[in-house]
PyMOL CGO cylinders between C-alpha atoms (Angstrom):
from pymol import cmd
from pymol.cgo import CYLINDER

trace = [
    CYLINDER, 0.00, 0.00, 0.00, 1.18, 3.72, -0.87, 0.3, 1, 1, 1, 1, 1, 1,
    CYLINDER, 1.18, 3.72, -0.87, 2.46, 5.77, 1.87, 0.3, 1, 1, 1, 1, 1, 1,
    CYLINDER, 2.46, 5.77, 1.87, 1.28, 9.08, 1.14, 0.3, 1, 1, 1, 1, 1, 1,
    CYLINDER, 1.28, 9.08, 1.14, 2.47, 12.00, 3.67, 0.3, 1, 1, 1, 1, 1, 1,
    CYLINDER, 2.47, 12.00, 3.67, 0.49, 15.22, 4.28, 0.3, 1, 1, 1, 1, 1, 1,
    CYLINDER, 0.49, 15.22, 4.28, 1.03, 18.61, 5.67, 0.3, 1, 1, 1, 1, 1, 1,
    CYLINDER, 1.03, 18.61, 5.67, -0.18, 22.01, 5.95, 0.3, 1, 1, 1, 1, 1, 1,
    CYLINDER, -0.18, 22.01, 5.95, 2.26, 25.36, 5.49, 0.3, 1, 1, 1, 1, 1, 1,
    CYLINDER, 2.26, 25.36, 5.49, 0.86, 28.78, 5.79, 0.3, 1, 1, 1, 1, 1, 1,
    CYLINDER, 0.86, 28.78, 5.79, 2.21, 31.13, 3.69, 0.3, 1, 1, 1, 1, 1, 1,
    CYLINDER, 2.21, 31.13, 3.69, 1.66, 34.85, 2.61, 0.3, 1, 1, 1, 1, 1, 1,
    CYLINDER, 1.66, 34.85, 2.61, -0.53, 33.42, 0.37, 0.3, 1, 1, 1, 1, 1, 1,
    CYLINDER, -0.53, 33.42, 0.37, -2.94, 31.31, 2.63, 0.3, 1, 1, 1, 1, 1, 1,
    CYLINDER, -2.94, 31.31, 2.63, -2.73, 27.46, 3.60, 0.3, 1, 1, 1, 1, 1, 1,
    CYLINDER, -2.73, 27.46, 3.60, -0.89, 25.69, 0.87, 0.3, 1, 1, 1, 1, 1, 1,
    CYLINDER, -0.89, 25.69, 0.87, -1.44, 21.86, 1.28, 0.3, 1, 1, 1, 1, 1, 1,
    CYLINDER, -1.44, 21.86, 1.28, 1.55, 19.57, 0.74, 0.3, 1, 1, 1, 1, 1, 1,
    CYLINDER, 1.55, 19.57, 0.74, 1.44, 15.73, -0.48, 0.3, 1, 1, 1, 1, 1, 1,
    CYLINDER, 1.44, 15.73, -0.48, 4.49, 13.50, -0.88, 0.3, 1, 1, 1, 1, 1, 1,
    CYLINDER, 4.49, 13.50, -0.88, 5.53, 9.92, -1.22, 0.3, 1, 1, 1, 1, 1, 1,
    CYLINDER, 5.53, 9.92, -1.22, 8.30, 7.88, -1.19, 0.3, 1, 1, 1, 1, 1, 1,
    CYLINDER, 8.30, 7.88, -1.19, 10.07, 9.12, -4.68, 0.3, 1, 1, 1, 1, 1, 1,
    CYLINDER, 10.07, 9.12, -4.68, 8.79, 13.23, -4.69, 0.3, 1, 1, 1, 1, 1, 1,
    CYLINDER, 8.79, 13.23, -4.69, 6.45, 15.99, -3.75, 0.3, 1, 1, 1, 1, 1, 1,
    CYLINDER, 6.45, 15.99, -3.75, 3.40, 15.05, -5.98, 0.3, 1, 1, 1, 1, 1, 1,
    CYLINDER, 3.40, 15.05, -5.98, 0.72, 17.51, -4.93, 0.3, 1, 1, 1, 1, 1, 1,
    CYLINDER, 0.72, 17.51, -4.93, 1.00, 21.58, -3.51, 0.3, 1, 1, 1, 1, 1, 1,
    CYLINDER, 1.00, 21.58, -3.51, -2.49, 22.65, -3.26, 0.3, 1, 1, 1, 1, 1, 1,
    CYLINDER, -2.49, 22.65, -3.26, -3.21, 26.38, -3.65, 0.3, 1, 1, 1, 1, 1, 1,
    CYLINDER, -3.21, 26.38, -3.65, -5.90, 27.79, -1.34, 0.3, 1, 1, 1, 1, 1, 1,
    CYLINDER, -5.90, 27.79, -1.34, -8.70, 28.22, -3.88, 0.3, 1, 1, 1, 1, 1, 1,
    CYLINDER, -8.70, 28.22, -3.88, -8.78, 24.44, -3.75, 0.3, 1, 1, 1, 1, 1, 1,
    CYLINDER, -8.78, 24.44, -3.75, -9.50, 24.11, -0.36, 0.3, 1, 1, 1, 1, 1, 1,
    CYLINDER, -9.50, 24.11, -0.36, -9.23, 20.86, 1.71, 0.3, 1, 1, 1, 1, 1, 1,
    CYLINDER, -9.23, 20.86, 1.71, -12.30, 18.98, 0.31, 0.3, 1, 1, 1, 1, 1, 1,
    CYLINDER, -12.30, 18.98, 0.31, -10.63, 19.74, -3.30, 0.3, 1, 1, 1, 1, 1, 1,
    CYLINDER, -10.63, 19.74, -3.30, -7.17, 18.25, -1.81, 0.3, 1, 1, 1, 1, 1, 1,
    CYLINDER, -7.17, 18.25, -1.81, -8.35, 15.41, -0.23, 0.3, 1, 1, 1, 1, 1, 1,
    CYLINDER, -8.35, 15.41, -0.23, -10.76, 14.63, -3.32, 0.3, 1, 1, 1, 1, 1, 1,
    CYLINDER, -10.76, 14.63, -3.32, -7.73, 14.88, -5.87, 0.3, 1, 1, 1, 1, 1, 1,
    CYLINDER, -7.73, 14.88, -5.87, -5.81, 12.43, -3.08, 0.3, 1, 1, 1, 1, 1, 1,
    CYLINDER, -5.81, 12.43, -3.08, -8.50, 9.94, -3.61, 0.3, 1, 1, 1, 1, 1, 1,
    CYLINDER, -8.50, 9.94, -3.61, -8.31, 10.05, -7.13, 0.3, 1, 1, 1, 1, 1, 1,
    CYLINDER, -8.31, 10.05, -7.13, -4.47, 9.35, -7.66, 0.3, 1, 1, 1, 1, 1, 1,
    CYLINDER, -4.47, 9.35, -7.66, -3.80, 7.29, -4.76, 0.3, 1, 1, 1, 1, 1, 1,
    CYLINDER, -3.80, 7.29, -4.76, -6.78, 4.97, -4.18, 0.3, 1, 1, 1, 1, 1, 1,
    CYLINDER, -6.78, 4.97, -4.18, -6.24, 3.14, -0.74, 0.3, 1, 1, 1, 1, 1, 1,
    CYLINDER, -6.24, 3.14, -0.74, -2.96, 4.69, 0.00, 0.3, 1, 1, 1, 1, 1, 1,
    CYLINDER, -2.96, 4.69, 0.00, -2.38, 5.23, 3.98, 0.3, 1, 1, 1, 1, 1, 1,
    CYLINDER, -2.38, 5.23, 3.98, -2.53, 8.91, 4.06, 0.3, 1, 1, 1, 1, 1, 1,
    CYLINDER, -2.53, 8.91, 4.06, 0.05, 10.12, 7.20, 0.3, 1, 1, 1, 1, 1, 1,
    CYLINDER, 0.05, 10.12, 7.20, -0.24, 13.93, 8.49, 0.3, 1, 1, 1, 1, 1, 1,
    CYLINDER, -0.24, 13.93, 8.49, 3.66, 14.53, 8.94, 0.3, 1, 1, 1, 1, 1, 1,
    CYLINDER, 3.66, 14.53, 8.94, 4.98, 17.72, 8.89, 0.3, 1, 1, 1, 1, 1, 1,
    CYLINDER, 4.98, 17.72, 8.89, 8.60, 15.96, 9.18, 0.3, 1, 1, 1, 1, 1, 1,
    CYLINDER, 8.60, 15.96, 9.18, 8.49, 14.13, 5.91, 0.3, 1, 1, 1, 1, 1, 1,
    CYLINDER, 8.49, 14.13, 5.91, 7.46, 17.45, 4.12, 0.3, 1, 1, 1, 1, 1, 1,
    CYLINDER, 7.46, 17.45, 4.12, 9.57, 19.62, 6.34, 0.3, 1, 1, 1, 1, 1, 1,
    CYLINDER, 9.57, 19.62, 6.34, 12.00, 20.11, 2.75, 0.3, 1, 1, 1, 1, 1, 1,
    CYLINDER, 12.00, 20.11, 2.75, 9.22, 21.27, 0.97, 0.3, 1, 1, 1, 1, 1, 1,
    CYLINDER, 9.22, 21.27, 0.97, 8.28, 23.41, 3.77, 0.3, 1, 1, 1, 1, 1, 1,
    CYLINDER, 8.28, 23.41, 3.77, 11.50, 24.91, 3.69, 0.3, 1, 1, 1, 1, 1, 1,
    CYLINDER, 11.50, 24.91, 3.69, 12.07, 25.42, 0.12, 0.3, 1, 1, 1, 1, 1, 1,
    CYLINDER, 12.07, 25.42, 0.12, 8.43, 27.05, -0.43, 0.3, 1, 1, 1, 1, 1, 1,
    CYLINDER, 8.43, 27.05, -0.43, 9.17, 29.39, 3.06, 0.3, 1, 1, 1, 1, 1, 1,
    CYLINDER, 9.17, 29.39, 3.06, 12.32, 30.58, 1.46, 0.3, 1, 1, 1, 1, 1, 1,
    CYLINDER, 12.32, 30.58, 1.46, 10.43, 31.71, -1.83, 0.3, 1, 1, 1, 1, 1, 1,
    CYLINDER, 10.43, 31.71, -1.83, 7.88, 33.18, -0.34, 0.3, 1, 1, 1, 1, 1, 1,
    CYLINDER, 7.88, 33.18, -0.34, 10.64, 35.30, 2.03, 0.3, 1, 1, 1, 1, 1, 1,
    CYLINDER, 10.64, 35.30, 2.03, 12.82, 35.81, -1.38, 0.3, 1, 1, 1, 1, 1, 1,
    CYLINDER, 12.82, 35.81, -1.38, 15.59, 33.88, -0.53, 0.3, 1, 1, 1, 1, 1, 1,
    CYLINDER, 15.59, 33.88, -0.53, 14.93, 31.07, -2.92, 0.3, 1, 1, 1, 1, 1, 1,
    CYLINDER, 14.93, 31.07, -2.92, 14.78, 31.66, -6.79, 0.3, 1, 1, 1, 1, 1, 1,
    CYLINDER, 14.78, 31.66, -6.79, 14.79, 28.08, -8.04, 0.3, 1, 1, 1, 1, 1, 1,
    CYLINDER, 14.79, 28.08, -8.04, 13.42, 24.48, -6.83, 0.3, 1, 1, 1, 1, 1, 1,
    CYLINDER, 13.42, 24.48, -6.83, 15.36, 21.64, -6.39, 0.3, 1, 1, 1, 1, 1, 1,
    CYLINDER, 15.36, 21.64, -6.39, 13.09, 19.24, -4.48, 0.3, 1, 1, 1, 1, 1, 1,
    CYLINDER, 13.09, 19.24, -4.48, 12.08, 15.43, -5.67, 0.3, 1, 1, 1, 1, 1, 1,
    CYLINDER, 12.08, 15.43, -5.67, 9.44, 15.98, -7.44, 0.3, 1, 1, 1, 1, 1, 1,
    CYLINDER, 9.44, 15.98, -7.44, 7.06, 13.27, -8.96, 0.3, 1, 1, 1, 1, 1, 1,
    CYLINDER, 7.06, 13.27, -8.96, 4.39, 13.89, -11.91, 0.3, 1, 1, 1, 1, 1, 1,
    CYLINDER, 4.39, 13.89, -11.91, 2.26, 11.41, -13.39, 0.3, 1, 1, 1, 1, 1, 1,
    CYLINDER, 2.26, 11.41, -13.39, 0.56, 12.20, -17.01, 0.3, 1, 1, 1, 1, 1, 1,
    CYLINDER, 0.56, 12.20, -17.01, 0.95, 11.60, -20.75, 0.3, 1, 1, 1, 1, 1, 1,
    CYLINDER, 0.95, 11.60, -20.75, 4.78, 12.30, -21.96, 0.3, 1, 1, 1, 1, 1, 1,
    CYLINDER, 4.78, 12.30, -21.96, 2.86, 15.44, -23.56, 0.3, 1, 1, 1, 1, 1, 1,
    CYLINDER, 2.86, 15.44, -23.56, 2.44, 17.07, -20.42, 0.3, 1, 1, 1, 1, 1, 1,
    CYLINDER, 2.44, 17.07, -20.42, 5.13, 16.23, -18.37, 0.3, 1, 1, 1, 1, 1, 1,
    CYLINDER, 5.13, 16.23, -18.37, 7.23, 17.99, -21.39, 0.3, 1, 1, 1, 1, 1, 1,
    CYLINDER, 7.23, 17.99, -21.39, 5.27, 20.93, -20.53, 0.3, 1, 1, 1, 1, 1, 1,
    CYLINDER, 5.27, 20.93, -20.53, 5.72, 20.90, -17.08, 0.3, 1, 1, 1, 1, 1, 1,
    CYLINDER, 5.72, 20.90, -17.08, 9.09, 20.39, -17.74, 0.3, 1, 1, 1, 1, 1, 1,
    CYLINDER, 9.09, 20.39, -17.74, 9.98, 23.36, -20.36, 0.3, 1, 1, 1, 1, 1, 1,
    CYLINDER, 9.98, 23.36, -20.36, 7.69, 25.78, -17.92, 0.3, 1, 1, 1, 1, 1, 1,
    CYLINDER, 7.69, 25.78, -17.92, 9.89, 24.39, -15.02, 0.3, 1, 1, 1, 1, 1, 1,
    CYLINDER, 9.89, 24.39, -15.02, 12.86, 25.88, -17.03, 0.3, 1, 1, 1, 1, 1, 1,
    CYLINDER, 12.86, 25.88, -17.03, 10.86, 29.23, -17.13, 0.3, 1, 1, 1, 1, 1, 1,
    CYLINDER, 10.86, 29.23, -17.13, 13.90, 31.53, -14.84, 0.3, 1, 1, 1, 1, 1, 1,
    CYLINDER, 13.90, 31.53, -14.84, 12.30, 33.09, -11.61, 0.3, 1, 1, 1, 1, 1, 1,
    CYLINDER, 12.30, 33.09, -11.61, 10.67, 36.74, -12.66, 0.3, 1, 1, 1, 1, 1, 1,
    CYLINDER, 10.67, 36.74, -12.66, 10.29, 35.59, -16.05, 0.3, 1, 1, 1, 1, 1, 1,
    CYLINDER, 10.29, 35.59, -16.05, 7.51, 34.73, -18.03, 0.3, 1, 1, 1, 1, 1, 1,
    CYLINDER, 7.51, 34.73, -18.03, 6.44, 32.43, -21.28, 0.3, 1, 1, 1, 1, 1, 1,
    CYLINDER, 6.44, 32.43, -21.28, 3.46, 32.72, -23.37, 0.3, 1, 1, 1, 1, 1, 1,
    CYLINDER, 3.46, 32.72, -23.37, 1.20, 29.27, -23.98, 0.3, 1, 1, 1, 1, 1, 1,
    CYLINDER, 1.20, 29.27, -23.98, 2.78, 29.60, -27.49, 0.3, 1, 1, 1, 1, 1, 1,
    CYLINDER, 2.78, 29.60, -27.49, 6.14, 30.27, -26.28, 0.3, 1, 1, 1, 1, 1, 1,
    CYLINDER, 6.14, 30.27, -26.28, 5.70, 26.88, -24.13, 0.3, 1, 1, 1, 1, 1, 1,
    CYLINDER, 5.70, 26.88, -24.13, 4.54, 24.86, -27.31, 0.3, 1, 1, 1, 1, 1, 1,
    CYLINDER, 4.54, 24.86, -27.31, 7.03, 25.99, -29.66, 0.3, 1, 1, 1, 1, 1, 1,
    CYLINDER, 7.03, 25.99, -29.66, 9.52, 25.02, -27.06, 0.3, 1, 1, 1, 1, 1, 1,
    CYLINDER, 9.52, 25.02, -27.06, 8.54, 21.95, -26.87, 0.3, 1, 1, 1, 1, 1, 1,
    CYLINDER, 8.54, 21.95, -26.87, 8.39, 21.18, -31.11, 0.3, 1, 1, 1, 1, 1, 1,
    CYLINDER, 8.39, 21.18, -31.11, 4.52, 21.62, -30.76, 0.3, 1, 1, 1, 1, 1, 1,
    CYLINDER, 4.52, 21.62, -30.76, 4.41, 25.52, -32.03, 0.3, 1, 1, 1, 1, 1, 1,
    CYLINDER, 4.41, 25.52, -32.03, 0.54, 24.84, -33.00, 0.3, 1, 1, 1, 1, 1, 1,
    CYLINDER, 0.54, 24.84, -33.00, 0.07, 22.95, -29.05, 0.3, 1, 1, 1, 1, 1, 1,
    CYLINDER, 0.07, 22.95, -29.05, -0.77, 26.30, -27.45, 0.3, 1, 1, 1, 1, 1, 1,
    CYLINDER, -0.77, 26.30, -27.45, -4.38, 25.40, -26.04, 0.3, 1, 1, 1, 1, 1, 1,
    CYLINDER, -4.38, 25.40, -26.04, -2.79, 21.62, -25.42, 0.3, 1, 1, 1, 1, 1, 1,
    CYLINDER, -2.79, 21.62, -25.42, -0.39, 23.50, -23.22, 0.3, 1, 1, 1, 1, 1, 1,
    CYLINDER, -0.39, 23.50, -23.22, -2.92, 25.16, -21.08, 0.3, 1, 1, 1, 1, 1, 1,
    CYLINDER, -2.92, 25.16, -21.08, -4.89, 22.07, -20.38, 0.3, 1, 1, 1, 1, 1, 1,
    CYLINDER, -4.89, 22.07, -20.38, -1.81, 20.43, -19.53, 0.3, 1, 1, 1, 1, 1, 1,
    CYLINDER, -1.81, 20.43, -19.53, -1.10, 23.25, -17.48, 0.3, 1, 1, 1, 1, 1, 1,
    CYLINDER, -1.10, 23.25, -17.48, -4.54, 23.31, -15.77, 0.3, 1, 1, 1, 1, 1, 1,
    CYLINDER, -4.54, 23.31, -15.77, -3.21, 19.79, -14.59, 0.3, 1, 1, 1, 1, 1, 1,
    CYLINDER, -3.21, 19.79, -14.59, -0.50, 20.64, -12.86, 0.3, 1, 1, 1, 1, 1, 1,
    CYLINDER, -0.50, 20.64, -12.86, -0.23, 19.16, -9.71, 0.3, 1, 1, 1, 1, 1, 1,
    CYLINDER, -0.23, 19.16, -9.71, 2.59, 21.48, -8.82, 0.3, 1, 1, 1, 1, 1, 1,
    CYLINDER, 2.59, 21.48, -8.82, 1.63, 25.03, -8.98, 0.3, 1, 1, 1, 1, 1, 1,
    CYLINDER, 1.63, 25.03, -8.98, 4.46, 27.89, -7.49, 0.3, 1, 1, 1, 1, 1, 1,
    CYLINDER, 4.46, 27.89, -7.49, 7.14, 24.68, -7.70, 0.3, 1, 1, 1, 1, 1, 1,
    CYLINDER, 7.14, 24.68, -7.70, 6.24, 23.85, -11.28, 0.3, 1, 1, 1, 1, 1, 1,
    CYLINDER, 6.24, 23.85, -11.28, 5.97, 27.61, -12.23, 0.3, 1, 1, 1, 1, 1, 1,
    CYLINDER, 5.97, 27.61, -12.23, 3.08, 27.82, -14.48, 0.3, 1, 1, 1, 1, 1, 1,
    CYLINDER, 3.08, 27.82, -14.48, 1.84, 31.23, -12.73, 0.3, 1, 1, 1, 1, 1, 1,
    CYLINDER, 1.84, 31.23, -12.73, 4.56, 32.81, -14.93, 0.3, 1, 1, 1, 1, 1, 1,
    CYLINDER, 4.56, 32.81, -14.93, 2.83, 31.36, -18.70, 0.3, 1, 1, 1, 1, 1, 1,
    CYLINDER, 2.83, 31.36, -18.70, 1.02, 33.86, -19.75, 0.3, 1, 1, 1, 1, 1, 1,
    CYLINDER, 1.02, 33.86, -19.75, -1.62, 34.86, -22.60, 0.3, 1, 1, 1, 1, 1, 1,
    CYLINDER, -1.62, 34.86, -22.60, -0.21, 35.87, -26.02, 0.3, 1, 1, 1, 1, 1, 1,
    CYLINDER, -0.21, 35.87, -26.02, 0.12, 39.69, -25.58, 0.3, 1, 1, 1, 1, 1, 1,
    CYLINDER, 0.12, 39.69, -25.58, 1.36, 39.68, -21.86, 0.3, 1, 1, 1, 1, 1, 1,
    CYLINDER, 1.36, 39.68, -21.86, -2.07, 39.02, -20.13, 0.3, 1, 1, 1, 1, 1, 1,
    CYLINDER, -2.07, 39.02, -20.13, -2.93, 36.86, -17.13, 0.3, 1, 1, 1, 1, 1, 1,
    CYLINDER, -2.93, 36.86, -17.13, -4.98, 34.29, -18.01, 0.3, 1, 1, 1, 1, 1, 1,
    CYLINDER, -4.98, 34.29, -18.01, -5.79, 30.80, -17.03, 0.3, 1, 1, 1, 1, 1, 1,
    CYLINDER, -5.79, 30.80, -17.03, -4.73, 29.70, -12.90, 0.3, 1, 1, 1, 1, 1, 1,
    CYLINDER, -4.73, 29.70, -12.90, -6.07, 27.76, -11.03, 0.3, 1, 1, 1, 1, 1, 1,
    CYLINDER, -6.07, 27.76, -11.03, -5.44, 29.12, -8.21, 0.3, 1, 1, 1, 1, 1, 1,
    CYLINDER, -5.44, 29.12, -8.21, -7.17, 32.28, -9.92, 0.3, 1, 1, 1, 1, 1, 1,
    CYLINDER, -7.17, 32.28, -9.92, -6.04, 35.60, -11.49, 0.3, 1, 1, 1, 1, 1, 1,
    CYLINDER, -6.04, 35.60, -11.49, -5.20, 37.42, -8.57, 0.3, 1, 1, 1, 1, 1, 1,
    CYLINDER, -5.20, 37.42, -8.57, -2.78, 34.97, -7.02, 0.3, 1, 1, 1, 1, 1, 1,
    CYLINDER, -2.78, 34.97, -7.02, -1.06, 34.61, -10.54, 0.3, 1, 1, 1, 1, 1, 1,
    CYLINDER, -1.06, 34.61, -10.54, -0.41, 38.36, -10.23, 0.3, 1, 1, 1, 1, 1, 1,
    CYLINDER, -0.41, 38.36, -10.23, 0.77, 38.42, -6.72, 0.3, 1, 1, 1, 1, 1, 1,
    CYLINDER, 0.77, 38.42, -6.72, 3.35, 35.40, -7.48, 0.3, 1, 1, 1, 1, 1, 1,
    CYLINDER, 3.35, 35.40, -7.48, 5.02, 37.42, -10.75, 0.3, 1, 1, 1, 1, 1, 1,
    CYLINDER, 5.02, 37.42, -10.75, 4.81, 40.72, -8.10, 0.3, 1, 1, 1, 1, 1, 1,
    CYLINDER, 4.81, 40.72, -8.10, 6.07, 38.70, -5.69, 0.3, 1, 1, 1, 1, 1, 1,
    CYLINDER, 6.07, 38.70, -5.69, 9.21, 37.70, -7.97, 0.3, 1, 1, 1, 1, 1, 1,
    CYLINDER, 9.21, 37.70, -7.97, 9.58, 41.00, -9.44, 0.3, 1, 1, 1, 1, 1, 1,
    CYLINDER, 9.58, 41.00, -9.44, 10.12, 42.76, -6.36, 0.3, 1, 1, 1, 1, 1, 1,
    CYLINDER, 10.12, 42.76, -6.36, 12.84, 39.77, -5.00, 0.3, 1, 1, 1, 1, 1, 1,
    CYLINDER, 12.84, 39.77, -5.00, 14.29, 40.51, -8.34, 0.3, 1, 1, 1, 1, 1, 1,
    CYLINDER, 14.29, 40.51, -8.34, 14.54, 44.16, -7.75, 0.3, 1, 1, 1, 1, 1, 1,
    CYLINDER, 14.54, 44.16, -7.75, 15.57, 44.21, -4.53, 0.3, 1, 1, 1, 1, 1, 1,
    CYLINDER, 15.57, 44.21, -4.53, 12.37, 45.63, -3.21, 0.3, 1, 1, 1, 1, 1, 1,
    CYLINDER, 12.37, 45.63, -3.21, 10.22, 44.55, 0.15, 0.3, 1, 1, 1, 1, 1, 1,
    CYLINDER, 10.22, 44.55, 0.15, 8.52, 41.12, -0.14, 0.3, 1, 1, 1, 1, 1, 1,
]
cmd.load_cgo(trace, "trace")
């Protein structure tokens, strides 16, 4: 039976809920998903898995996302594990290369990728990913520079890129 480990970190941006197993972080869930959204996509992936509340087997994670959200971490390098067609995890891999403060469009993604006509494939991938903040894909963006399509909605996306903008340029977080 799957171990699957859970814990809760509050951040500037509201409870983010954290599950991992043996080989990776698999799941950050934003706020907007709430608990009965968490526990529901839990259910789905891991079917009878013993789910353990432990704080201690996230603590990494806990660290790494704490030191973003205080600006003293530009990059990820947690275990990380994603399940999905070799489509998407190609596109969660290309926006993982997307540099801190930066931004891609949906296009910019698919051409990337070899898939320059993939641009709405892209954002359903995207919509998908189980990873948000540690799999960037608050920083792809509509063609023309707009904020479109988060799940963890518009205003969030906005307040991550300010969020990185202002570590960038040295201002308050």
């Amino acid at each position: 039976m799957d171990r699957v480990f859970l814990s809760a970190l509050e951040s500037p941006v509201g409870t983010l809920r954290l599950a991992s197993t043996s080989g990776g972080l698999v799941k950050v869930s934003l706020p907007a998903e709430g608990e009965n959204g968490f526990l529901a996509w839990l259910a789905l992936r891991f079917p009878g898995a013993d789910l353990v509340c432990s704080s201690d087997e996230n603590g990494e994670f806990h660290r790494q996302l704490e030191e973003y959200f205080q600006g003293s971490r530009t990059a990820f390098d947690c275990r990380v594990k994603v399940a999905g067609s070799a489509f998407t995890r190609q596109v969660l891999e290309e926006t993982r290369r997307i540099p801190f403060g930066g931004t891609a469009s949906y296009g910019e993604v698919a051409a990337a990728i070899g898939q320059p006509l993939a641009a709405r494939a892209v954002g359903r991938a995207l919509a998908a990913n189980p990873l948000p903040i540690i799999i960037p894909c608050h920083r792809v963006i509509g063609k023309g520079g707009s904020l479109v399509g988060f799940g963890g909605g518009l205003v969030l996306k906005g307040w991550l890129l300010a969020h990185e903008r202002r570590v960038l340029y040295g201002q308050p977080t």
